[in-house]
N, C-alpha and C positions, 0 to 999 in steps of 0.2 A: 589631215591625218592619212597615212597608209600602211597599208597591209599585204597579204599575199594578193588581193587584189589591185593593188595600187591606190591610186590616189579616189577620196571616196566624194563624187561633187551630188553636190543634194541639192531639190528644185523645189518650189512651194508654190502655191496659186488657191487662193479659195478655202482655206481648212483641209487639201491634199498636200501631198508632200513625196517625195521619190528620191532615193537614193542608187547612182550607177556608180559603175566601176569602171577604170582606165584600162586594167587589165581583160580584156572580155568584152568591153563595154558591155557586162552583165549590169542585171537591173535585180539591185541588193535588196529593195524594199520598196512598196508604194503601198502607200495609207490614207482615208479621208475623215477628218474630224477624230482622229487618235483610234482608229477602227480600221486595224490589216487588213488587207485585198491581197497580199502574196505573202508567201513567204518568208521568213527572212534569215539571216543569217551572222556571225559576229564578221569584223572586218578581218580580224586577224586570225581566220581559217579560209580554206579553199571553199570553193561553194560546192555543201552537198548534191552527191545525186543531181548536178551540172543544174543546180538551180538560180533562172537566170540569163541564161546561158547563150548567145547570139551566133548562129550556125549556119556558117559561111564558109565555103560554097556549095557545100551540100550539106540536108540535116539528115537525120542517122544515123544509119551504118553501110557503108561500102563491103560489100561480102570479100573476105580472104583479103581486104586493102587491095583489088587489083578492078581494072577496068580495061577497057580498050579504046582512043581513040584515034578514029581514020588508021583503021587496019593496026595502031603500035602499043602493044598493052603497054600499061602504066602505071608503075607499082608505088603505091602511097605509106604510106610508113604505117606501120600498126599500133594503131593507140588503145584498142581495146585488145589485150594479148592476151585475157582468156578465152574470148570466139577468137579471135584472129584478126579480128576487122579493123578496119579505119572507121571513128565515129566522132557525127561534129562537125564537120569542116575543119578551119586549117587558123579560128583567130581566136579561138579560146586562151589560148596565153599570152597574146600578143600586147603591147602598151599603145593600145590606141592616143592617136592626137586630137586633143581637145580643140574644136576652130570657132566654138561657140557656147559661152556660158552665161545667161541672164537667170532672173530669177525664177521664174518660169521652165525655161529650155534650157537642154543641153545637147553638142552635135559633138560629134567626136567621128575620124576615120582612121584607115592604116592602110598603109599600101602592101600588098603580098608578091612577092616576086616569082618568079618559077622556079619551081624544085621538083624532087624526087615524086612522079606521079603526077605531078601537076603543073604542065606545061603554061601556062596564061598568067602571064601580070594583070593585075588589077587591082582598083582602089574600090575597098567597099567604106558605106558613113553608117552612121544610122543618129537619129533625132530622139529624143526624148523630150514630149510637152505634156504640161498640166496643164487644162483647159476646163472648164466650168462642168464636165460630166465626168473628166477623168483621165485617165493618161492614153496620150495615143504616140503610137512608136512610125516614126519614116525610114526603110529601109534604101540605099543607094548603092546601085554599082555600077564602074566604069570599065570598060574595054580596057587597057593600057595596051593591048598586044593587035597583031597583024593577021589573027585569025578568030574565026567564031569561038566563041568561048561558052559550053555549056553550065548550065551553074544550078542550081536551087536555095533558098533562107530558108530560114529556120529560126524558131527562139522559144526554149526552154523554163516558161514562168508555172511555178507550183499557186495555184490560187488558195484563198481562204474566203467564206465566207465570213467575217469579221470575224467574232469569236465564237460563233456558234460552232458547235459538232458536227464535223463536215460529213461521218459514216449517214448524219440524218439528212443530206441535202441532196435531193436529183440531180444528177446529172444530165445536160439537156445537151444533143448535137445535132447539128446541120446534115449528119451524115448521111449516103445512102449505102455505101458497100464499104467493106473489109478485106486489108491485104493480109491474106495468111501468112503466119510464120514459123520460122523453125523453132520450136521450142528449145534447143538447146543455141541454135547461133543468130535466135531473131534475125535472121534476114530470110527476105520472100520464097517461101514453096511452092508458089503459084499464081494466079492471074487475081485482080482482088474479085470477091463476090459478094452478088447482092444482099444485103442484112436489111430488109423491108420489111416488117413481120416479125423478124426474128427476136432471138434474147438478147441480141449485141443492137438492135434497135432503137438508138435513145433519143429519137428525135418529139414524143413527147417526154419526154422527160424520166427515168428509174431511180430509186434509190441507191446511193451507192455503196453502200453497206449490202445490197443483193449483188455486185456484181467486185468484190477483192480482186488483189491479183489483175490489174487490166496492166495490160503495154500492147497496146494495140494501135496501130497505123488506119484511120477512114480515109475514107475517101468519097469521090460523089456529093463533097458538101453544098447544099442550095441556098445562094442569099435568100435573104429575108429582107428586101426593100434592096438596099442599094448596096448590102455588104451582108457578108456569112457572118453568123451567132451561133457561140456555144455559153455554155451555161453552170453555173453550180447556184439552183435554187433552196431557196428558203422560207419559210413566209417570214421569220423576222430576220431575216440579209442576206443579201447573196450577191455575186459578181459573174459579169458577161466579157468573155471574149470575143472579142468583132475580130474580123480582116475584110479588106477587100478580094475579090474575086481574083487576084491574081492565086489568091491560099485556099490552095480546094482540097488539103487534106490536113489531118490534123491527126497528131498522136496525143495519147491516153495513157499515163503512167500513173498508176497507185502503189508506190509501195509502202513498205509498211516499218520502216527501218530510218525514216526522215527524223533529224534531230528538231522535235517540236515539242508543243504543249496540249500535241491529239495523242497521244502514246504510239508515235514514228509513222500515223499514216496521213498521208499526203498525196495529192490530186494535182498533177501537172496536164493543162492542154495546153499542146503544142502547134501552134498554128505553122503549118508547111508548105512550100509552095507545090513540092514534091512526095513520093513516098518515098520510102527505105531503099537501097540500093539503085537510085535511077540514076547514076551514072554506066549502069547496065543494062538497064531496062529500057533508059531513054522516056518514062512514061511522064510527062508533063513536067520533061526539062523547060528551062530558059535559055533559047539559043541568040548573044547577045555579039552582033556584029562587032568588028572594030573600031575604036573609038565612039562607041554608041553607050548611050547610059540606060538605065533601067531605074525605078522606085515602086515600090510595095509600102502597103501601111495596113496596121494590124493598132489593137489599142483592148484598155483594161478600164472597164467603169462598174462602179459599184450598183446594186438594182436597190 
């Protein structure tokens, strides 16, 4: 069956189970033993509040859609036209090609050619596997073009603690500092700073019912063994966001307006390789030579 998202391919392994989309290759749903971990949404609407959502090749927001590279600014189209910004990247509508589907996995990529603002071809994939602790996500991208190509991922998953009441669950991050933002065009005001101490401190763990209202960009996140851990605890369930250390920042969205069964509030971490407008800041781009490839992996297991 498809929808505004395309075609919908669903994967099983173990009493888990996951549903992507062609369009986006957004990830619709993942669940283990009939008990949500994100999300979800019908096929035949857009996905809310970009839930899902795989963000490539930069995640956020591009300030005014404009940047500059090697001295030529480069005007990206405006997809958020109430700030003005470019947000997302550039494959959210796109119909990814499926090169791989077992019962288990699913791989799907799409080639992006050069346009307006965005000089560099290239081919991003990304994997989606159930594996006996839970879904882990492979992201890939290819040079196609003859010069460096700055980039950063991104991906967009609202979590659930099964069906507990997520206002009553901590939230736990890897973080150590905060990029501030404009409150009216979220994008960066300044350099990020240290939240060690502070009330934006969640690295043991808060309530998130004390802290509404977040869309907040970390940064400074520290693995914990061999890969970075974020969190939404409970003592009866909860779910962990890993990445590998390529993802040192992470954004924090609660709004309150998500079509669910919390009355609209909802907890996205977003694992990033970058923050918010770094195709201007430059602050922990990926600079990936010609014909050279890149992978990242990020993944969602239940606790």
């Amino acid at each position: 069956m498809s929808g505004p998202t395309g075609e919908q391919l669903e994967i099983s392994q173990s009493g888990s189970r996951a549903i992507v989309t062609t369009v986006g290759a957004g990830l619709r749903a993942f669940e283990a033993e009939g008990v949500p971990y994100t999300e979800t949404f019908g096929e035949d609407v857009e996905p809310p509040l970009g839930a899902g959502a795989i963000l490539v090749p930069w995640p956020n927001r591009v300030a005014g859609a404009r940047w500059t590279h090697d001295g030529k600014p480069q005007d990206l189209e405006i997809t958020e036209p109430a700030r003005g910004n470019a947000i997302h990247g550039l494959v959210r509508q796109e119909t990814w090609k499926v090169t791989e589907h077992t019962k288990a996995k699913v791989t799907m990529e799409v080639t992006v050619e050069p346009q307006p603002g965005w000089p560099f071809p290239f081919r991003t994939s990304i994997s989606y596997e159930l594996g006996l602790r839970g879904l882990n996500v492979t992201h890939g991208m290819h040079n196609l073009g003859d010069a460096v190509m700055p980039f950063g991922v991104g991906a967009h998953p609202y979590l659930r603690t099964g069906r507990v009441s997520m206002s009553d669950c901590e939230l736990k991050l890897a973080a150590t500092t905060m990029l501030p933002l404009d409150p009216v065009r979220m994008v960066p005001s300044g350099p990020a700073v240290d939240i060690r101490g502070s009330d934006l401190d969640f690295r043991r763990g808060r309530l998130v019912c004390e802290m509404p209202d977040l869309d907040h960009a970390f940064g400074g996140c520290k693995p914990r063994g061999s890969v970075i851990r974020h969190a939404l605890w409970h003592p009866r369930g909860g779910v962990e966001v890993w990445a590998d250390r390529s993802f040192r920042w992470v954004q924090v969205f609660t709004p309150s307006d998500f079509p669910n069964d919390q009355g609209g509030f909802a907890v996205a971490i977003e694992p990033m390789t970058c923050p918010p407008d770094a195709l201007n800041s430059g602050t922990d781009l990926i600079h990936l030579e010609p014909g050279k490839s890149w992978a990242g992996r990020w993944g969602i297991m239940p606790l």
